[in-house]
N, C-alpha and C positions, 0 to 999 in steps of 0.2 A: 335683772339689771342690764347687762350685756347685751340678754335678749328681748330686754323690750324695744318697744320704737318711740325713737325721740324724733316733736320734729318742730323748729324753731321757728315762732309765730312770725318774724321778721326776719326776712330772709338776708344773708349777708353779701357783701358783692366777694368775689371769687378769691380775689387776693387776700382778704380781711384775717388776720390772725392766724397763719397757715405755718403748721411745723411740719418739718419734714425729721423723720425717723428714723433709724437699720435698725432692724431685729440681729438680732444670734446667726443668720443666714447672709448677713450683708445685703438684705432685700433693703432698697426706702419703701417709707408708705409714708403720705402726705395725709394730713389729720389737718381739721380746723379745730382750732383752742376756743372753747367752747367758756369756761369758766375757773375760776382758782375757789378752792372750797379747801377752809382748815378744820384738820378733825385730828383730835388728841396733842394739840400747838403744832402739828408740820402743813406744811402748804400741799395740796393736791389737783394735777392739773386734770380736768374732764375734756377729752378732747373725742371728736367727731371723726372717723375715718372717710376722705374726702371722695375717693376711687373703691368702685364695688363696694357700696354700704348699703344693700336693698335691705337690710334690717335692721337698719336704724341705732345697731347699736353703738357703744361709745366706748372709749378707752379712759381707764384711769392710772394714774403715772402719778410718783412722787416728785416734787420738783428740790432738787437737792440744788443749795447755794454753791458755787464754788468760787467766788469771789471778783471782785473786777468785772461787773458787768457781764458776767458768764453764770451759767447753770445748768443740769444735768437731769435726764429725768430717767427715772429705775423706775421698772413693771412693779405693780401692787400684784402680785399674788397672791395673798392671801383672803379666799374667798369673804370672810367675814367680816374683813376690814375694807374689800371690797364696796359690798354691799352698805355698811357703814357710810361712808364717802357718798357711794350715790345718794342714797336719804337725805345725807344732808344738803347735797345739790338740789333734789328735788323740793327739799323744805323750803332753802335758799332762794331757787330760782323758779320756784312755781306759776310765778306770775310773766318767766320770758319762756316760757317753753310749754309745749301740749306734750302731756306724758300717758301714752297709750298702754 
C-alpha cells in the first residue's frame, strides 16, 4: 500500500487540494487530497505527500466531522484496516490513477 507507487494520469496544478499536517513532533508536511473513500460507513481521506515523495506512497487519515464547517483527521494505524481503505481506493478510482 504505502509502498507501492501511485501516479495520477492527470496531473493537478500545485495549489489543487493541498492539506497541510503536524505530526506528534510539531513537524507540517503538505499532502495533496487525493480522494475520500468510505469503508465500514466512516469517511477516509487518501492523501499524496507533496515534498520528498520519490515513492509514491500515500497517506490514509480518518476524517472525523467536528461540526461547523470544520474537521479533523486521525492516523489509520491499523495495518489491516489500512490496507482495507486503499483496495477500496484502488477499486474506486482505478480508472483516475496508474497503480504500479
Amino acid at each position: 500500500m504505502a509502498d507501492e507507487k501511485l501516479m495520477q494520469q492527470e496531473p493537478e496544478t500545485e495549489d489543487d487540494d493541498l492539506v497541510l499536517l503536524e505530526d506528534e513532533n510539531g513537524n507540517l508536511t503538505r499532502f495533496q487530497f487525493l480522494e475520500l473513500v468510505t469503508v465500514d460507513m466512516k469517511p477516509y481521506a487518501v492523501l499524496l505527500p507533496v515534498d520528498d515523495n520519490e515513492d509514491g506512497g500515500v497517506v490514509i487519515v480518518e476524517v472525523v466531522d467536528l461540526g461547523k464547517d470544520s474537521e479533523h483527521y486521525d492516523a489509520v494505524t491499523d495495518d489491516a484496516l489500512n490496507e482495507r481503505i486503499f483496495e477500496q481506493f484502488r477499486k474506486e478510482f482505478r480508472d483516475s490513477y496508474d497503480f504500479e
